[in-house]
C-alpha positions in Angstrom: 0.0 0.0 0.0 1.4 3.6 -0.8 2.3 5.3 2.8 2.4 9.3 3.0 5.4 11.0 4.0 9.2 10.7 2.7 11.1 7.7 1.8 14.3 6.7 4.6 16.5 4.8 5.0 18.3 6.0 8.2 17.1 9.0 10.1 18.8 12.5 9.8 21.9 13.4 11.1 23.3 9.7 11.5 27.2 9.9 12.6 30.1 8.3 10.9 30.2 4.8 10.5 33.7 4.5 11.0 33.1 3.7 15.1 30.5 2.2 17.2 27.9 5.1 17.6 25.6 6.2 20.5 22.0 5.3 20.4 20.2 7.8 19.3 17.2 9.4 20.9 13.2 8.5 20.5 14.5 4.8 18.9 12.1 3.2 21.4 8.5 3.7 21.7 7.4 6.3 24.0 7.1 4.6 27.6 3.5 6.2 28.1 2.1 3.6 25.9 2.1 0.9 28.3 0.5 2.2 30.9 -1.6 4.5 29.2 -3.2 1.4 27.9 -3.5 -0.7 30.7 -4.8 2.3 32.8 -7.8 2.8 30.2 -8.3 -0.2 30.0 -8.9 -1.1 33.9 -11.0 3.0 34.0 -13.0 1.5 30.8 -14.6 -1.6 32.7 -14.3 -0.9 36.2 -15.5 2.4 36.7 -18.4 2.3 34.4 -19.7 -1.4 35.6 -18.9 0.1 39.6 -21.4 2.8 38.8 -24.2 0.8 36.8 -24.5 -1.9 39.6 -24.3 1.1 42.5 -27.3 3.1 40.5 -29.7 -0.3 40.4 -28.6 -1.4 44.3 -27.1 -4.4 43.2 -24.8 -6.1 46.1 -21.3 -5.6 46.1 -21.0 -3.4 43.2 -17.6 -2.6 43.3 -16.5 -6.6 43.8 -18.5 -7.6 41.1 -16.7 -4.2 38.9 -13.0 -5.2 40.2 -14.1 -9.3 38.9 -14.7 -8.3 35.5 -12.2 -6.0 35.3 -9.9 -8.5 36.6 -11.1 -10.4 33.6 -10.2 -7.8 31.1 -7.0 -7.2 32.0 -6.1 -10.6 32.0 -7.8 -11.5 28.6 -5.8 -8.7 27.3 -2.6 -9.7 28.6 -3.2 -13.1 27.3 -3.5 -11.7 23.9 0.2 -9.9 24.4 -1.8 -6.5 24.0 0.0 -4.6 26.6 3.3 -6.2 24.8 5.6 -3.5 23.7 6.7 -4.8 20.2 2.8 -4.6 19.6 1.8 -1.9 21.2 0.1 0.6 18.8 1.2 -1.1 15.8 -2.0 -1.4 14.4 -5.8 0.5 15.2 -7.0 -2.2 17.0 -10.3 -1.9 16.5 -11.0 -5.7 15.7 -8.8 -7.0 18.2 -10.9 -4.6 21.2 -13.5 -6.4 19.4 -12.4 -9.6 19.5 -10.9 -9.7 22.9 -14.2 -7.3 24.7 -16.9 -10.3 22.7 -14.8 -13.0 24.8 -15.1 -10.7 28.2 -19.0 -10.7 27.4 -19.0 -14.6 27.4 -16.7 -15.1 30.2 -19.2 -13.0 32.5 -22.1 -14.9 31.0 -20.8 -17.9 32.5 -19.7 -16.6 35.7 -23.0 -15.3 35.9 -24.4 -18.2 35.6 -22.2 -20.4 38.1 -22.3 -17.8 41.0 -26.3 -16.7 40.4 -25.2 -13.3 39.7 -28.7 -11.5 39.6 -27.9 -7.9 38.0 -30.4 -7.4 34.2 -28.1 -9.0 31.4 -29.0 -5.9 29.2 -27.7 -3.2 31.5 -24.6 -5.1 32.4 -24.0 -5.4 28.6 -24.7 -1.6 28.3 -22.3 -1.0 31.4 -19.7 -3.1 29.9 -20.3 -1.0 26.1 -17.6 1.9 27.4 -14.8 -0.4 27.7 -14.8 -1.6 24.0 -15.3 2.1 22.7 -12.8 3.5 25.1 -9.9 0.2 24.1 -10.2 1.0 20.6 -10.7 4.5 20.5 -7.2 4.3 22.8 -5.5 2.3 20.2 -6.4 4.2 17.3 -5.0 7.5 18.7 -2.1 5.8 20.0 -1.5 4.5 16.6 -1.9 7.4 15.0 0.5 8.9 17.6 2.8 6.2 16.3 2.6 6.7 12.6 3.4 10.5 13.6 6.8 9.5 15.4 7.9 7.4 12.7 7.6 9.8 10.1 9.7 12.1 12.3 12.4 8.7 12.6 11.4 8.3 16.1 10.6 4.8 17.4 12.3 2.6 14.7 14.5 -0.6 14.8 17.7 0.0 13.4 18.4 -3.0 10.1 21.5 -4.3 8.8 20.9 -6.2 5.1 22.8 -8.8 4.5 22.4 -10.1 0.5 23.0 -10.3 -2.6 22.4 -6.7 -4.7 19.6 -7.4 -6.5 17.9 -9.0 -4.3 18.7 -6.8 -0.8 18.0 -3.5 -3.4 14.5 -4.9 -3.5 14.4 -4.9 0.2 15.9 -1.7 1.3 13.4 0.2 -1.6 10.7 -1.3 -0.2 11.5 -0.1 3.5 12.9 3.0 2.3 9.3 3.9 0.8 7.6 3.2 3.6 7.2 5.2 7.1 4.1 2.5 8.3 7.1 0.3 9.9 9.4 0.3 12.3 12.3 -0.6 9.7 15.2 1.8 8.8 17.9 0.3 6.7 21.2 1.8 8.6 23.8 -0.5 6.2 24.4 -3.7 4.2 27.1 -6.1 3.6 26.6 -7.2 0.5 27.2 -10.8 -1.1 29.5 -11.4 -3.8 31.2 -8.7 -6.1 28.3 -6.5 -6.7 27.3 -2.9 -5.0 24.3 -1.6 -3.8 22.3 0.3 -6.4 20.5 2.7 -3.5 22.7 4.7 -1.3 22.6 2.3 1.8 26.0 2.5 3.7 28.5 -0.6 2.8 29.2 -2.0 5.9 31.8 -5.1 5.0 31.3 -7.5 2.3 30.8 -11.9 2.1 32.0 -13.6 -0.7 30.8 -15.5 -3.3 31.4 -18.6 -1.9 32.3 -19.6 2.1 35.4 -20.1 1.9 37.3 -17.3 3.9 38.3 -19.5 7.2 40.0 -16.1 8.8 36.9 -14.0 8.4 33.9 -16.5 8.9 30.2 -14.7 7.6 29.2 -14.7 10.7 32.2 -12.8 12.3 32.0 -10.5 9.6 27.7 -9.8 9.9 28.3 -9.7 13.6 31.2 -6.7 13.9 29.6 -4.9 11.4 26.2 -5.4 13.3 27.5 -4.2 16.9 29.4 -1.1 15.3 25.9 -0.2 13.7 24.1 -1.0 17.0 21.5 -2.7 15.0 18.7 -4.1 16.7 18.5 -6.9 14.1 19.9 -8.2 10.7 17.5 -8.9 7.8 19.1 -11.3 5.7 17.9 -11.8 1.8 18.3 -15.3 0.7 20.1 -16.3 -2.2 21.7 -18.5 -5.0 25.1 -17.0 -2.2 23.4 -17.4 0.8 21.6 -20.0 1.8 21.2 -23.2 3.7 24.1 -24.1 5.9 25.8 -20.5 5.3 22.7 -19.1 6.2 22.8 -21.1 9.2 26.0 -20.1 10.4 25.1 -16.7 10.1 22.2 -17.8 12.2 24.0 -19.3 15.1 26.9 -16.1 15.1 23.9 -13.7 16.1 21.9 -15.7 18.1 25.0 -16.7 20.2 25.5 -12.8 20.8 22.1 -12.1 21.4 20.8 -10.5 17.6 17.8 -11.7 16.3 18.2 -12.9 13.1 15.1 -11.9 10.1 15.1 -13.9 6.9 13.1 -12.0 3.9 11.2 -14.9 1.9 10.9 -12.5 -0.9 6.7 -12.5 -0.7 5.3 -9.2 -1.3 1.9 -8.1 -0.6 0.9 -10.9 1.1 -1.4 -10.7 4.6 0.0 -12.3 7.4 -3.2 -14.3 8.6 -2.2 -15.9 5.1 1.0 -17.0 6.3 1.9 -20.1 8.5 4.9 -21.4 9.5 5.9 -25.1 9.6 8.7 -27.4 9.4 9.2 -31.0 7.7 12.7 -32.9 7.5 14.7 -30.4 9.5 13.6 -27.8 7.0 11.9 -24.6 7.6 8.4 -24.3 5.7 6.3 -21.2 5.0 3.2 -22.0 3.8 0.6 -19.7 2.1 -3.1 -19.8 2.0 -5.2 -19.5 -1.0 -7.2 -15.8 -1.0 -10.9 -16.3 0.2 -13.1 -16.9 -2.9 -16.2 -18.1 -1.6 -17.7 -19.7 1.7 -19.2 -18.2 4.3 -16.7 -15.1 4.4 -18.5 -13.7 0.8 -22.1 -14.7 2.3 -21.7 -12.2 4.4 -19.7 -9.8 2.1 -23.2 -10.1 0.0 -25.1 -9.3 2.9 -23.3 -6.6 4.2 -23.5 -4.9 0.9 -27.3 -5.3 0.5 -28.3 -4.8 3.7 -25.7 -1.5 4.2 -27.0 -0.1 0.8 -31.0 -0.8 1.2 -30.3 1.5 4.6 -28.0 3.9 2.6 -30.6 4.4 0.5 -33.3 4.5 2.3 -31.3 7.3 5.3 -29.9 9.6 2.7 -32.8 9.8 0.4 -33.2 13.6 1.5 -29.9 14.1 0.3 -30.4 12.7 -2.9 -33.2 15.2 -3.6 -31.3 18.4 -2.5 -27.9 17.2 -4.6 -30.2 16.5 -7.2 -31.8 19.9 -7.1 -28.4 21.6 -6.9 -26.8 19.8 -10.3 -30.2 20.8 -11.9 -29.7 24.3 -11.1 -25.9 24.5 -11.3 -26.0 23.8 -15.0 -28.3 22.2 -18.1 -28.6 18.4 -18.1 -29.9 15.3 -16.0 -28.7 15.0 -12.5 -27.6 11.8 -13.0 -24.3 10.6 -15.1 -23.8 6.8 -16.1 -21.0 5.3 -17.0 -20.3 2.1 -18.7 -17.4 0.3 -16.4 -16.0 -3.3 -15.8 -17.2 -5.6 -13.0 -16.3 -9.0 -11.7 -15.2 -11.5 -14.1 -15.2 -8.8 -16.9 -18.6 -8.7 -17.3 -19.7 -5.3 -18.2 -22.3 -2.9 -16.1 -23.7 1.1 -16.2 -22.5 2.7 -13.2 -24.5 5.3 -11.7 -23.3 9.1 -10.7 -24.5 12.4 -9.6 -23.2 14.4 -13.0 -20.7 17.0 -12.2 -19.5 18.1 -15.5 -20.9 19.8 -18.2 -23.5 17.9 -20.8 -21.0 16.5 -23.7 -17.7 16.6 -21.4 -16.4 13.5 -23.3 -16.6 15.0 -26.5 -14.1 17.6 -25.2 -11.8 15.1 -23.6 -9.2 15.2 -27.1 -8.8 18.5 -26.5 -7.6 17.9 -22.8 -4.8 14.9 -23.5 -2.0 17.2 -23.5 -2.8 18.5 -19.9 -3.1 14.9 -18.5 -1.8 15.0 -14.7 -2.6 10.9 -14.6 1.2 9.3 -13.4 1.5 6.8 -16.0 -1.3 4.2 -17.4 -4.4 4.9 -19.4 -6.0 7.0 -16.3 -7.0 10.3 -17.3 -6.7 13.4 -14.4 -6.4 16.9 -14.3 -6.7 19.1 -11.3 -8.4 21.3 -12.7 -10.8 20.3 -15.5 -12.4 23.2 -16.8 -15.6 20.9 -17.4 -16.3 20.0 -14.1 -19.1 22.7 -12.9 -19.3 24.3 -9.9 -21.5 22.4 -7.7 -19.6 19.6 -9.3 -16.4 20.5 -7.9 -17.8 20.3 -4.3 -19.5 16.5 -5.0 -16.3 15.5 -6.0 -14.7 17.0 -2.6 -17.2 15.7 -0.6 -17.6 12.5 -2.8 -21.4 12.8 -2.7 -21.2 12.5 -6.6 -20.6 8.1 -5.5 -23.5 7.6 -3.5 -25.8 6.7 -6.6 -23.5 4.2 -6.8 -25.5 2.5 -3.7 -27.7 1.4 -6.3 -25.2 -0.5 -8.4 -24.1 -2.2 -4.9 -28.1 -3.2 -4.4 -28.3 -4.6 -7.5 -24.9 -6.7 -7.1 -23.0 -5.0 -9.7 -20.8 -3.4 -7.0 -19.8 -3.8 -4.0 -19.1 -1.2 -1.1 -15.5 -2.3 -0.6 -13.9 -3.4 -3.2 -11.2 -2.5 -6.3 -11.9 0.9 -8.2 -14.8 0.1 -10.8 -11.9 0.4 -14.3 -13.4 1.8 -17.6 -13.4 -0.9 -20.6 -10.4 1.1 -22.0 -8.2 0.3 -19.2 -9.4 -2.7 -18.8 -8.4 -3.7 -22.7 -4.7 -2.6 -21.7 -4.8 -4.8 -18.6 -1.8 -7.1 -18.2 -2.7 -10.3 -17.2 -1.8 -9.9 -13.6 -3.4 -6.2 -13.9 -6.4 -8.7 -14.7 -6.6 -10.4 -11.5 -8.2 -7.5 -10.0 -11.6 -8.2 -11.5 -11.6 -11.7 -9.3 -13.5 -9.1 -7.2 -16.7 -6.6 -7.8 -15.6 -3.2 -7.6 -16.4 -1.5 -4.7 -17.3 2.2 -4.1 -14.6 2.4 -1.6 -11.3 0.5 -1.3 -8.0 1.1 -0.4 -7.0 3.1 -3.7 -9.9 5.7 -1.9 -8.0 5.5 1.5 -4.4 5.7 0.0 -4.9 8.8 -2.1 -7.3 8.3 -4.8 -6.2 10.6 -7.6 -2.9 11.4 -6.3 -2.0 8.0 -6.8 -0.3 7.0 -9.5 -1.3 3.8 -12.0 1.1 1.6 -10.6 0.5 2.6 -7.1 -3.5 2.4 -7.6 -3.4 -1.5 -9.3 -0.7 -2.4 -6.7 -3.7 -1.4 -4.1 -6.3 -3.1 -6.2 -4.1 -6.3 -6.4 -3.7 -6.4 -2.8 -7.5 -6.3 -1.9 -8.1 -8.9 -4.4 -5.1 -11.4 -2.6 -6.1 -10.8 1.0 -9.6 -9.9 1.3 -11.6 -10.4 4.1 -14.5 -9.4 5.8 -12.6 -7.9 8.7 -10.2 -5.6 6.2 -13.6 -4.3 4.4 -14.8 -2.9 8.0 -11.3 -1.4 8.7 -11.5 0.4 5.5 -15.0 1.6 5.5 -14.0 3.3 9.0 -10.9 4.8 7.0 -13.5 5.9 4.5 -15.1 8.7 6.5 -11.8 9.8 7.3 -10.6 10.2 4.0 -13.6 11.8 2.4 -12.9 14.7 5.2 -10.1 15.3 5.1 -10.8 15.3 0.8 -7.2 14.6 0.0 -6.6 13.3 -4.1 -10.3 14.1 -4.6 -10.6 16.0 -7.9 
């Protein structure tokens, strides 16, 4: 996924390599997380539940609050939430979830054994603050995080060890990312080649193991501890692997380094990934992407259901947008557009209208002025068609929500990949093709990663990794990120 702010590899201002270095200040995460955490998560249940159970003159209202939030804390810290590697890593939204529907089971069955007599409903209600509070917590904290790193605070220094080609990959991907706690600080290259990107050359390995003065391990190792790296990702190769990479292994972990191998997947989810072993070897096996079952029953009904009440909520709204474009300018309110849907099969797509009547007659005239970064997209800041109430639907993207009625009638979707034109679609490559595997959605993440400020590439390398690792849990993550977006309006033009 594309990642605002600047590419790095090591934060500003690093000092010489030629001797071991200091470490520098905000590497670690800031220490209030912890207990910032843990303390919102005791306030969320216990003070809350204390005060229901006081209000209704139930018994004991502040043993029964301290029981359950006993039972909080310690499903929490089961699930390694308060651990610091972890901590405000992610938004956590689904895991509050996840973690706060368990709570709500556990105290059903304590409830039960100990003939605990308080109304089921207003215990539920009472217990309602700690899961808004949890992952309200862990979405500012993460947002507090993304902030740090984009300043270089809170990273984990690397040290590549690879082959050129193959560690370039590696330390471009990092480099163009600030949603990771990764910040290439050298390499040590493999073989005779150099480093194409301007990562610090920190000792080299030959071609082959056979330099019984200076092992690869001795050499990885000194160049690690005068870096004061706090790991070493190593890039397989046809140079380094198997038993070489094994000794490289043991040198590290004897001097307490943690040792990360790259297995050169990109784009792949996690919850796809499992690691196994079989004849002394190290497996990693990947799941196939969800393409039916249960997971896309409910995909379907999400969609239906969240459009009929989309639909039926902002049907005020339609009438005054309506009313505006009629006024604004000559022409029907409504735009449609012929666009690609799962499988290739075609479908009209359904718009508020916010350019002039004939705007694609006058598109030839506009080629020259393209702003689109590569691929057969067309953009332009500003296109002297779009009208004037047009230009505020497309800020405010109230010009999509026709499109509710393309996700009623199952054409669409409301998460999904951005609905192509046939002309792009007759240019598609076929691995560009693999994103119609999926109905297009009327948000995605190309509409929470920039929408028009993204470039081609950028946009299908979003598209492509929706289609891989869907699920129903990543559709509800990004329809949160939606709202957020469309305020803040960014790449909407």
């Amino acid at each position: 996924m594309r990642n605002a702010g600047t590419s790095r590899y090591a934060p500003e201002g690093e000092p010489s390599l030629a001797a071991p270095r200091p470490r520098p200040a905000g590497r670690a995460k800031p220490a209030w997380y912890a207990p910032t955490t843990v303390g919102v998560d005791l306030a969320g249940v216990l003070l809350p539940l204390a005060t229901v159970h006081w209000a209704i003159g139930r018994p004991n209202p502040l043993l029964t609050a301290a029981v359950a939030t006993a039972g909080w804390l310690a499903l929490r810290g089961a699930h390694r939430r308060y651990a610091h590697r972890g901590l405000a890593e992610s938004r956590g939204l689904l895991a509050a979830l996840h973690d706060w529907a368990l709570l709500v089971g556990l105290l059903a069955v304590l409830r039960v054994l100990f003939d605990e007599g308080s109304p089921p409903l207003t215990s539920l209600l009472a217990l309602l603050p700690a899961l808004l509070l949890t992952a309200a917590t862990g979405a500012l904290l993460h947002r507090h995080l993304t902030a740090e790193r984009r300043r270089a605070h809170a990273l984990r220094r690397v040290l590549l060890v690879g082959e050129p080609p193959g560690a370039d990959e590696v330390a471009a991907r990092l480099a163009a990312g600030t949603d990771h706690p990764y910040v290439v600080v050298g390499v040590v290259p493999v073989g005779d080649g150099s480093p194409a990107f301007g990562v610090p050359v920190c000792g080299r390995l030959p071609a082959t193991d056979a330099d019984a003065e200076h092992p690869d391990g001795a050499v990885v190792l000194e160049a690690a501890t005068r870096l004061r790296a706090d790991l070493v990702l190593a890039v397989p190769g046809a140079h380094l692997c198997g038993e070489r990479l094994r000794r490289v292994g043991w040198a590290l972990q004897d001097a307490g380094l943690p040792l990360t191998v790259s297995c050169g997947l990109t784009d792949v989810a996690p919850r796809r990934l499992a690691v196994g072993a079989a004849a002394g070897l190290g497996l990693l096996h990947l799941d196939p992407p969800t393409r039916g079952g249960g997971a896309l029953v409910a995909k379907a009904a999400l969609d239906r259901v969240g459009a009929a009440l989309g639909l039926l909520l902002l049907s005020p709204l339609f009438a005054l947008v309506a009313v505006a474009v009629r006024l604004d300018s000559r022409g029907p309110a409504l735009y449609r557009q012929h666009r690609v849907g799962r499988h290739g099969v075609p479908f009209t797509m359904w718009k508020f209208r916010t350019m002039v009547p004939g705007a694609e007659r006058l598109r030839p005239e506009l080629d020259e002025a393209n702003e689109a970064h590569g691929g057969p997209l067309f953009k332009l800041r500003r296109d002297p068609r779009v009208t004037r109430v047009g230009r505020l639907l497309r800020r405010s993207s109230l010009d999509e929500l026709p499109q509710l009625v393309n996700v009623l009638t199952g054409n669409m979707s409301l998460v999904g990949p951005r609905p192509p034109l046939p002309d792009e679609v007759a240019q598609y490559t076929p691995a560009e093709a693999r994103r119609l595997r999926m109905r297009p959605g009327m948000t995605g993440l190309w509409q929470v990663g920039g929408r028009s400020d993204l470039s081609w590439d950028e946009g299908i390398a979003l598209d492509l990794s929706y289609t891989d690792n869907w699920s129903l849990t990543q559709d509800l993550d990004i329809l949160a990120r939606t709202a957020r977006a469309v305020t803040g309006g960014r790449g909407a033009y």
